[in-house]
Structures are given as C-alpha cells and as structure tokens.
C-alpha positions as CSV (number, residue, x, y, z in Angstrom):
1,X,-234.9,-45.9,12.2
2,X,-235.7,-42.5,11.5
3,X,-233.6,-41.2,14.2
4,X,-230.5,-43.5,13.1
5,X,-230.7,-42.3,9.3
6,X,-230.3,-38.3,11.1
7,X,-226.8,-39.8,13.1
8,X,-225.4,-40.8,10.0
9,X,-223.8,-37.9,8.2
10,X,-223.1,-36.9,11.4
11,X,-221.0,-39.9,12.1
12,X,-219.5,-39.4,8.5
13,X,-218.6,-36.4,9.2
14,X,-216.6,-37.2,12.5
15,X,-215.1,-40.0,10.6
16,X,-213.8,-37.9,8.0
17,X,-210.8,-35.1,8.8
18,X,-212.2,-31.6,9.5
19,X,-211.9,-28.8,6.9
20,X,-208.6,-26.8,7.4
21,X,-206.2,-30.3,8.7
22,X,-204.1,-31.7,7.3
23,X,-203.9,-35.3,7.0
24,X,-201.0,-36.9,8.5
25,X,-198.2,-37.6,6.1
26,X,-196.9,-41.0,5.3
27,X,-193.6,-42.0,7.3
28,X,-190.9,-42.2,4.9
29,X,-188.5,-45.1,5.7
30,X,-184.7,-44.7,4.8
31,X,-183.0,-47.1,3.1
32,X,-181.1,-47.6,6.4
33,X,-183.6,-47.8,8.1
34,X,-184.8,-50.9,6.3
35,X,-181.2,-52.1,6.5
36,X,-181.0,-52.0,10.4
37,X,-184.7,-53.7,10.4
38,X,-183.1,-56.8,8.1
39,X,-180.0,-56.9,10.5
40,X,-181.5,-56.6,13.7
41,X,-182.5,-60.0,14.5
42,X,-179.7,-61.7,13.4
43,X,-176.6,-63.3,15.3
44,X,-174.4,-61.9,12.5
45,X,-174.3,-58.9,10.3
46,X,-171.5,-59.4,7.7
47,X,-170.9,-55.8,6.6
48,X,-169.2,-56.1,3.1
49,X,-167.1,-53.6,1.2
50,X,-165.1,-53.1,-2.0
51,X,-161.6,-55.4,-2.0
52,X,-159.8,-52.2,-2.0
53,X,-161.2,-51.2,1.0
54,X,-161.4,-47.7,-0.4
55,X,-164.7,-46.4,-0.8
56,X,-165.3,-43.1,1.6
57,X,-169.3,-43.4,1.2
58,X,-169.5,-46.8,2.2
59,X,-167.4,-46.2,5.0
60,X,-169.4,-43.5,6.6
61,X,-172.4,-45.5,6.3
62,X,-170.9,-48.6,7.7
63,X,-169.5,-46.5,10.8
64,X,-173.6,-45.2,11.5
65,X,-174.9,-48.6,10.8
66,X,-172.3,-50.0,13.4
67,X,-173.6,-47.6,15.9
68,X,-177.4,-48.4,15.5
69,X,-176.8,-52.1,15.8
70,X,-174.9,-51.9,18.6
71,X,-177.4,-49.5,20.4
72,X,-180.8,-50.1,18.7
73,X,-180.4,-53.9,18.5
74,X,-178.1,-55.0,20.9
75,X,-174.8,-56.2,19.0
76,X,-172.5,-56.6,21.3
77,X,-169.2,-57.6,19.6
78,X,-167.0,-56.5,16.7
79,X,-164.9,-58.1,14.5
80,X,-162.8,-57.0,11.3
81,X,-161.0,-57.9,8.6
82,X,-157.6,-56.7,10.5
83,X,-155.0,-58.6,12.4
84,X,-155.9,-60.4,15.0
85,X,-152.9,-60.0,17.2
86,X,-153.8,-56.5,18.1
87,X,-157.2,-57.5,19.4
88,X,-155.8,-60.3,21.3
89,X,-153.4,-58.1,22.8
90,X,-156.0,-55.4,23.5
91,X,-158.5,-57.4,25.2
92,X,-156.0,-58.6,27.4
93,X,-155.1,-55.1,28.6
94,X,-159.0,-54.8,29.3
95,X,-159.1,-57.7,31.0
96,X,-156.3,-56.6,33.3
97,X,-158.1,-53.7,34.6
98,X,-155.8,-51.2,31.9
99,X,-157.9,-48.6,29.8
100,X,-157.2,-48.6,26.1
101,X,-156.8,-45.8,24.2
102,X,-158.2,-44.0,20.8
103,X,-154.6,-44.7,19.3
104,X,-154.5,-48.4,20.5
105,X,-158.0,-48.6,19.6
106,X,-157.2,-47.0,15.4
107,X,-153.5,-49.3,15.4
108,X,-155.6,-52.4,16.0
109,X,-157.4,-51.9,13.2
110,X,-154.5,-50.8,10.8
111,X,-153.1,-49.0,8.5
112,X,-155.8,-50.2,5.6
113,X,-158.5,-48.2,7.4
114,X,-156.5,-45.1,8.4
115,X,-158.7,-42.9,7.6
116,X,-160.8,-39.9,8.6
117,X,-164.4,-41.5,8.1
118,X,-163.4,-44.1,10.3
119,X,-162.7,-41.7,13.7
120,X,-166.4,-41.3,14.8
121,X,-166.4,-45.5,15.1
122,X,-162.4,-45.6,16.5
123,X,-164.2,-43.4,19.0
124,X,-167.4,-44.8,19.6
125,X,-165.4,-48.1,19.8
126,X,-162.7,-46.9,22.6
127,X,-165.7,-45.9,24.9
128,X,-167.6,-49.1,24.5
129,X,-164.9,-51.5,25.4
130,X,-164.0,-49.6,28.1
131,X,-167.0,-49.3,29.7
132,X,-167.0,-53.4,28.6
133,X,-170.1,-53.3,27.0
134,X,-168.5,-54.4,23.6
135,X,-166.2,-57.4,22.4
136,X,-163.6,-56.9,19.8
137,X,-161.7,-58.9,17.8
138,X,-159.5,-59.3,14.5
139,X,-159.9,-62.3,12.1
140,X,-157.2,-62.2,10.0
141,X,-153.7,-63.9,10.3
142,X,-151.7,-61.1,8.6
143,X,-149.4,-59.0,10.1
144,X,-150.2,-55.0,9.6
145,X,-147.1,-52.8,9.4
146,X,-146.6,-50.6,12.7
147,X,-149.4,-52.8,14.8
148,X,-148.3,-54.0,17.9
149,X,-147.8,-57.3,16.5
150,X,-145.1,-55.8,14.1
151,X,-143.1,-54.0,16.5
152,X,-143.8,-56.2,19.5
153,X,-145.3,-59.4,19.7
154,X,-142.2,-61.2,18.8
155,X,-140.0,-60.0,21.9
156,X,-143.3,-60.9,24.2
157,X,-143.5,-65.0,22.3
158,X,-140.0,-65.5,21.6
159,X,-139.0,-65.8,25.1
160,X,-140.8,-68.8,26.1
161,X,-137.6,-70.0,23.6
162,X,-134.1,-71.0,25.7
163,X,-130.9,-71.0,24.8
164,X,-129.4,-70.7,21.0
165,X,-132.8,-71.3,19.7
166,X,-134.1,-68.1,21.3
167,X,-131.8,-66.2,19.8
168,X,-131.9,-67.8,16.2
169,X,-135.0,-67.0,16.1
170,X,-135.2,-64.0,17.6
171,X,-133.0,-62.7,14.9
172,X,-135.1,-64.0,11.8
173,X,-137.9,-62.7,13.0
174,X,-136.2,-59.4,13.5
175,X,-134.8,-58.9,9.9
176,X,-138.5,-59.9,9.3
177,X,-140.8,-58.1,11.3
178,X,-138.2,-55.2,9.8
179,X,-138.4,-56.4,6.0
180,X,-134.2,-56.2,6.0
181,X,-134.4,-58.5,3.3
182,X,-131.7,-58.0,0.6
183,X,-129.7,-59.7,-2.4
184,X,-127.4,-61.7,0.5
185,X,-130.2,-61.7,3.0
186,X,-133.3,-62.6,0.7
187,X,-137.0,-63.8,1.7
188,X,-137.4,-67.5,0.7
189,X,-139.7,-70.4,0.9
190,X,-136.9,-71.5,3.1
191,X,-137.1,-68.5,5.4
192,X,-141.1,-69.0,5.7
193,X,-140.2,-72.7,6.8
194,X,-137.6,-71.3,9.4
195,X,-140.0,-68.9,10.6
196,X,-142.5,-71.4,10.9
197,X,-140.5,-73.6,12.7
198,X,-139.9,-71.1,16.0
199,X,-143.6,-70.2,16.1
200,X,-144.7,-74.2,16.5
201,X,-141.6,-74.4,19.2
202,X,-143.0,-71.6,20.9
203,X,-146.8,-73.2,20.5
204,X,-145.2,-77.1,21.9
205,X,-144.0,-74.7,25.0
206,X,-147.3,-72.6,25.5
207,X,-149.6,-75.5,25.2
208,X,-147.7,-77.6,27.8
209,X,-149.6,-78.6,31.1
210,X,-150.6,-75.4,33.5
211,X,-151.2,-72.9,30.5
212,X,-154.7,-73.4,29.7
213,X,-155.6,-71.5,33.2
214,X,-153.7,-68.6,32.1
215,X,-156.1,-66.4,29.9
216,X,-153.0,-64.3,28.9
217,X,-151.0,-67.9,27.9
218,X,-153.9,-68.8,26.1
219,X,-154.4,-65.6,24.0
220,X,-151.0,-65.6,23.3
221,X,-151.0,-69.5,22.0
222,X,-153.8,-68.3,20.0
223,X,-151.5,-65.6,18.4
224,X,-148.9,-68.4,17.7
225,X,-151.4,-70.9,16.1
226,X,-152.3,-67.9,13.5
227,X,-148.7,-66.9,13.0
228,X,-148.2,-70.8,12.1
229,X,-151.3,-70.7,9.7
230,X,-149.7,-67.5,8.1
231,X,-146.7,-68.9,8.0
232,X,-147.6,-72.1,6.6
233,X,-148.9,-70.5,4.0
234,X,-145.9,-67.9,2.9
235,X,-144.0,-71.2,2.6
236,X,-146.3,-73.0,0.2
237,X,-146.2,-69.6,-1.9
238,X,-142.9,-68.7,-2.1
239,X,-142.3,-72.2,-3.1
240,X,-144.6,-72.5,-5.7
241,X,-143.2,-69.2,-7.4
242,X,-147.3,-67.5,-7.5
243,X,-150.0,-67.1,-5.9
244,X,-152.9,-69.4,-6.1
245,X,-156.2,-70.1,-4.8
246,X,-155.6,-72.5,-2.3
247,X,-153.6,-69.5,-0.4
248,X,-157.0,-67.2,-0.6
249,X,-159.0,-70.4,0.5
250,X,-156.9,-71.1,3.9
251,X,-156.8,-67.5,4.3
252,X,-160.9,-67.2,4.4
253,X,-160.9,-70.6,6.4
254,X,-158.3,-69.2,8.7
255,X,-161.0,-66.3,9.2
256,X,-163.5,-68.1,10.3
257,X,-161.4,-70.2,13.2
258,X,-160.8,-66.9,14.6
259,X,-164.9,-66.5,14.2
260,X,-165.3,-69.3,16.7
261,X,-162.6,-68.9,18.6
262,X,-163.5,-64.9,19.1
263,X,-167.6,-66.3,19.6
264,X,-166.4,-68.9,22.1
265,X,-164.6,-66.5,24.7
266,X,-167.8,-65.6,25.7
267,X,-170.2,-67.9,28.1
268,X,-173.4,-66.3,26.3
269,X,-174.1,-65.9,22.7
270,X,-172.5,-62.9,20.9
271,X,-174.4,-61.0,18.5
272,X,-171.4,-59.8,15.9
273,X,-170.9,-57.1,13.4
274,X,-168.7,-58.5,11.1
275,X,-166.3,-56.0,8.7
276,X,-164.7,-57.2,6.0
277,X,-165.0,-57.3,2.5
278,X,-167.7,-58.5,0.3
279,X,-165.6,-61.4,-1.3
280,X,-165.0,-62.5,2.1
281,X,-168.3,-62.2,3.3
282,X,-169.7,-63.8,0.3
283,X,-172.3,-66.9,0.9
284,X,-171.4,-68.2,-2.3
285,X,-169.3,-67.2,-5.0
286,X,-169.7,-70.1,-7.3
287,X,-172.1,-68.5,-9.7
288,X,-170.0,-65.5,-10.6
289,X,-168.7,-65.2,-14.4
290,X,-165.3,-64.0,-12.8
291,X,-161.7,-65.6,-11.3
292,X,-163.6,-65.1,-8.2
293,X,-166.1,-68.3,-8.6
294,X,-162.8,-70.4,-8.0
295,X,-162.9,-69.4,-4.2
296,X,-164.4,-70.2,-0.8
297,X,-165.2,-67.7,1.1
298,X,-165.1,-66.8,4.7
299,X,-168.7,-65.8,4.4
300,X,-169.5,-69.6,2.9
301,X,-168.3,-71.2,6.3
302,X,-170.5,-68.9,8.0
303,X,-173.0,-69.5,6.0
304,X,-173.2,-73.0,6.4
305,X,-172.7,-72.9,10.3
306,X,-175.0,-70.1,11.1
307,X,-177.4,-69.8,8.3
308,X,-180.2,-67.7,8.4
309,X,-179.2,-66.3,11.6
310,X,-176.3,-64.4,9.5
311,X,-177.2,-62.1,7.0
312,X,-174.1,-60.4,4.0
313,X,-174.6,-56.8,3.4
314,X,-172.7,-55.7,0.1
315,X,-172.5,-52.1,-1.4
316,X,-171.8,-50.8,-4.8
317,X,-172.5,-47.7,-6.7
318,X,-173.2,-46.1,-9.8
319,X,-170.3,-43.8,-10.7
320,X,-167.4,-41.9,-8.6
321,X,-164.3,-42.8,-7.4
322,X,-162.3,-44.8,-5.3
323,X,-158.8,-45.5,-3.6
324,X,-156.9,-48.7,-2.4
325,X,-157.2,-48.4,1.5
326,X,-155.6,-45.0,2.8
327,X,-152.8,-45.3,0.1
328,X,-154.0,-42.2,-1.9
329,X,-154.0,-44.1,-5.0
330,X,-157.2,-43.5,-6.8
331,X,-159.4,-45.3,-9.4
332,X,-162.4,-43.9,-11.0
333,X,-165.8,-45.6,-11.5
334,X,-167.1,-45.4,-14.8
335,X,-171.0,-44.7,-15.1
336,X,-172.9,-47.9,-14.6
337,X,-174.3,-49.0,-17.8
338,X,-178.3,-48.5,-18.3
339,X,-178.2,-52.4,-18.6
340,X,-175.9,-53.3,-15.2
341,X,-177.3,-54.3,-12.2
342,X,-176.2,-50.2,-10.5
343,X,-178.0,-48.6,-13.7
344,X,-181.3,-50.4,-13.9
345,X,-182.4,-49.7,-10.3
346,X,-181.1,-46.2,-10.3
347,X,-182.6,-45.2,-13.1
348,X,-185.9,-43.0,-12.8
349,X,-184.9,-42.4,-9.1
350,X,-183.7,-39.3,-7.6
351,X,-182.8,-40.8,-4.6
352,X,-178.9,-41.2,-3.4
353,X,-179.4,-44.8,-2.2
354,X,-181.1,-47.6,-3.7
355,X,-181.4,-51.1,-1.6
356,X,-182.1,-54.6,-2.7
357,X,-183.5,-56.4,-0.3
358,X,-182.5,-61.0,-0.9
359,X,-186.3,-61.3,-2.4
360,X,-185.6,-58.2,-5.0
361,X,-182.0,-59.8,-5.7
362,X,-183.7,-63.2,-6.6
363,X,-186.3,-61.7,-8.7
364,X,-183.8,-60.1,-10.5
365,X,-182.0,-63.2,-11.2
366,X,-178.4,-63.0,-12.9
367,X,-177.0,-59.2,-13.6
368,X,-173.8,-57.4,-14.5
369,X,-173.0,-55.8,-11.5
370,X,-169.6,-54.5,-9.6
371,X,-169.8,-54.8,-6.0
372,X,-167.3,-57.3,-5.5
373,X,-163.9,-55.3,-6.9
374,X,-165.5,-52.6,-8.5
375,X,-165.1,-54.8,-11.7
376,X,-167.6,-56.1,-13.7
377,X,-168.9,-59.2,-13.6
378,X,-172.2,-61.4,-13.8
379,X,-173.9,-63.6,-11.0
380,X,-177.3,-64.4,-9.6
381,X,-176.4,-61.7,-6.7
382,X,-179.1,-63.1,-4.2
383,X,-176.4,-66.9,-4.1
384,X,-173.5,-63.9,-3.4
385,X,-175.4,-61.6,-0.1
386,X,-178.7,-61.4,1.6
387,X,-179.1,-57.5,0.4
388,X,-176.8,-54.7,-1.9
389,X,-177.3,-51.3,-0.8
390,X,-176.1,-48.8,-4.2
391,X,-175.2,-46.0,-3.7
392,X,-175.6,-43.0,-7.0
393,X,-172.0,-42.0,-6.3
394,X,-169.0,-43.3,-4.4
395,X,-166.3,-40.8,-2.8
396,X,-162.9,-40.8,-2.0
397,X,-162.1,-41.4,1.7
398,X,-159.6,-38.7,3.2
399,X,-156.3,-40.6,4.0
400,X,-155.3,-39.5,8.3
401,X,-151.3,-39.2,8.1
402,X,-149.5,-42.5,8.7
C-alpha cells in the first residue's frame, strides 16, 4: 500500500500535459463541412438556390460542394435545372466514343448560368464525363436560347417526317426556334397546337417497332416526349390568356420524369446532385404564407419517392445583392430584420456562414424568412428543406459575355 500511495502523483503527473505544451486545440468544423457530412449518405442532394438564379456566393459554394460530393462521397451523377435536350445530346456523343468539350459542356447548361463562378465546375465537369466517371443530365423541358436544341435539334427530329408534312413543320419550327413572330406571323395557342402536333408525329414514328434497340432513337424520343410536354403546355397558356399554376405544376412534375428517366439509364443506383432552385426542390410548400403554398414542387415528388434518402439544401442571406441569372439586372437585399429567420441566427456571430441543420429548423418552428425569392415570407422552414445554410452577405455573380 505504501508503495502504491508513492506511484500516485507520479501517475498524475504523467496523466496530466507537461509544463511548457500546449494542449491540443479543438478541431473547428466549417459549416460545410457539416453540410458535406448531412449530404453524404444520401442518394440525392437537392442543391437549392434563389428563383433568379443570381446569387454569386451561393454559386461558388455550390460549385465546391459539387466537387466534394463527387470526390469525398462518391456522387456520381449530375442533374440541373437546364434543358434537357443538350444533355441528351451530349451523352450521346460520349457514348459514341466523341470527347466533349468545356464549350459543349457551359452551352448545355445555358445561358441562365453563364457565368464566371460557374467555370471551375464547367471544368471539373468536362474532365469527369470524359474520363466517364460522371452522369449528366438536364431536367427541364424548356428550350434555352443558342443550346444545341435551339439551333439544332429540330433539323436532326424533323426528318423522321416525309413528304409535305416534313416541310410544314419544318418551317413552323423554324420561325420558332428563330422567334420570327410578327403582327401577320404572330405566336398563338394555335401555333403551340401545330407545333405540338409534328413533335407527337415524329414520337408515333420513333416509337415504332426496331427503335427501342437504338440508344440514340431512344434518347431522341425522349427529347420528343419533352418537347410534347412543353408544348402541351404553351398551348393551354396561350389559350387561357395567363399564366397559372397548373403550368408551374406540370412543369415540376415534368422534372421529375426526367429524374427517373435520367436514374434509370443506369443498371446501378446513381447517387445525384441535383441543381435547381429551392422552390423546385422544395419538400413541401404548403405551409408558406405566400402565392408559393398553391404549388407542387419537383422536390415534393422526390420527396415522396425517395424520402429520407434525399435531402433539400436551401440558402439565403442577410443583406447584399443580387441579379436575375447572367442578365446584369441587379436587385439589392435589404438588411434582414433583427426579427427574420436571416437576423436572429446571425446576430451575436461574427462568422460569414450560419447553418441550420432540419432539427434546428423544427425547433425554430414558423419564421419570416427569404430563401425562396429573396422575398419575404413565413413558413415552418423544416416542412420546406432538410437544412438552410445563410450566408452574412450575398454578391453579385460576374456575367461571362453571351
């Protein structure tokens, strides 16, 4: 006994750090770092963004976070919020043993996004499809101006048309793919139904018997079913005179059939970064105090098929400014107010990030917050994404020449 009561400061005093060292410091862990931990074991990472698409901070993050979860957790396939015609197109050069370019790479994902925080991820994109490590895809039926679907898909579909149909159609969809609409000449509900009319002839021809063993065929039927979705819909507009929900709803829906579509050209499970904005990616929008609660969201559909292997990612921020896309037209953020959703968790920090993981959302419960439009509006945010990432200021994004 005696001997063990003489080890014991001994022992205490190996236990305890010598005189002179210092102790190890705590790791600090990034807000991004947390991010990428939340994203990493899911099947889908819906990366959400401002409806204006405009927001040069949030861009630049989203381009690093697309990195890491392609390289530090294995994603292996990329879809966006951009035509899908492009994509369809692109892949299909891929698959035919053709190398795609920077420029191919930056047109397929349009004009919206032409910008100069998006090179590093045009880049780092290019290089992984080539070296077919990486799937990409568009998910929206819209037709970008000066995409390959603009200036040539139509003289590649409207072929598989004979005789005075080809060229009836091949001359509306001309004057459209050109906007040469005038006073004698002008865009109706009519012309939509025209329009629409070639692209299901052209679908009754590419579906026929033999084409489903022809991967190119059946990328390019897959053009034509969107173009009769897009279609379909321009006609119902025009002739209603506005705009209503119903058109944002079978736009979102017509989203997610790309989704499975895109997730089914592969034998083995795809683990997909999704880009797009947040009222897109949006679980739920039901709860928000806004026009936006009358909509179902792309996001919803995921949502419900995936679940928890999914997870929404939105950004906001607490002043700064913003554009619409690459158009140069600028809007400035107002200071969030001490009582918003931006102001409360900012304030008392120095820090130029602050993220809100589902659990924090929750506690929260309902808030005035802005990361839908950048305009305010209340909603029980954890219903709406899985985590909100705010950032102290939001910058412009610097336009690349069209």
């Amino acid at each position: 006994m005696r001997y063990l009561l003489l080890l014991l400061p001994l022992l205490s005093s190996c236990a305890s750090p010598s005189r002179g060292v210092a102790p190890k410091e705590a790791v600090v862990v990034s807000d991004a770092d947390r991010i990428v931990r939340d994203l990493c074991d899911k099947r889908l990472a819906l990366l959400g963004e401002d409806s204006h698409h405009g927001g040069g901070t949030t861009l630049t993050f989203k381009v690093e976070l697309t990195r890491r979860l392609v390289e530090e957790c294995h994603y292996d396939a990329f879809f966006i919020e951009s035509g899908t015609y492009d994509f369809i197109h692109l892949q299909a050069l891929l698959k035919e043993g053709q190398p795609v370019s920077e420029d191919t790479v930056a047109s397929a994902i349009g004009l919206m996004w032409a910008q100069q925080e998006m090179k590093p991820l045009v880049q780092f994109l290019a290089g992984r499809l080539n070296a077919g490590t990486l799937q990409a895809g568009g998910l929206d039926d819209q037709i970008g101006k000066g995409t390959y679907a603009n200036r040539q898909m139509t003289g590649e579909l409207i072929p598989f048309l004979k005789g005075t149909r080809q060229a009836e159609c091949g001359a509306a969809l001309e004057r459209h793919m050109a906007w040469r609409y005038d006073e004698a000449h002008p865009y109706t509900a009519e012309s939509a139904r025209f329009i629409l009319g070639c692209w299901k002839e052209v679908g009754e021809v590419l579906s026929g018997p033999g084409a489903g063993a022809n991967p190119r065929l059946q990328g390019q039927l897959q053009m034509v079913r969107n173009l009769e979705r897009f279609f379909t819909r321009e006609a119902m507009e025009h002739a209603s005179g506005t705009p209503d929900w119903r058109g944002h709803d079978d736009r979102d829906h017509s989203m997610f059939m790309n989704l499975e579509w895109l997730l089914s050209q592969s034998p083995n499970p795809r683990k997909a970064i999704v880009w797009t904005a947040t009222v897109h990616a949006a679980k739920d929008l039901r709860g928000v105090d806004a026009n936006e609660r009358h909509r179902t969201p792309f996001g919803s559909y995921v949502h419900e098929r995936f679940g928890d292997q999914s997870f929404v990612l939105g950004f906001s921020a607490g002043s700064g400014s913003h554009s619409l896309g690459s158009s140069g037209r600028i809007y400035p953020l107002a200071p969030a107010p001490a009582d918003s959703l931006e102001g409360q968790v900012l304030s008392g920090h120095t820090s130029n990030t602050r993220y809100l993981e589902g659990h924090q959302l929750r506690d929260l419960g309902p808030r005035v917050a802005r990361p839908l439009t950048y305009a305010w509006m209340t909603a029980p945010w954890a219903t709406v994404m899985d985590g909100l990432l705010i950032f102290r200021e939001e910058t412009l994004p610097h336009p690349l020449p069209h």
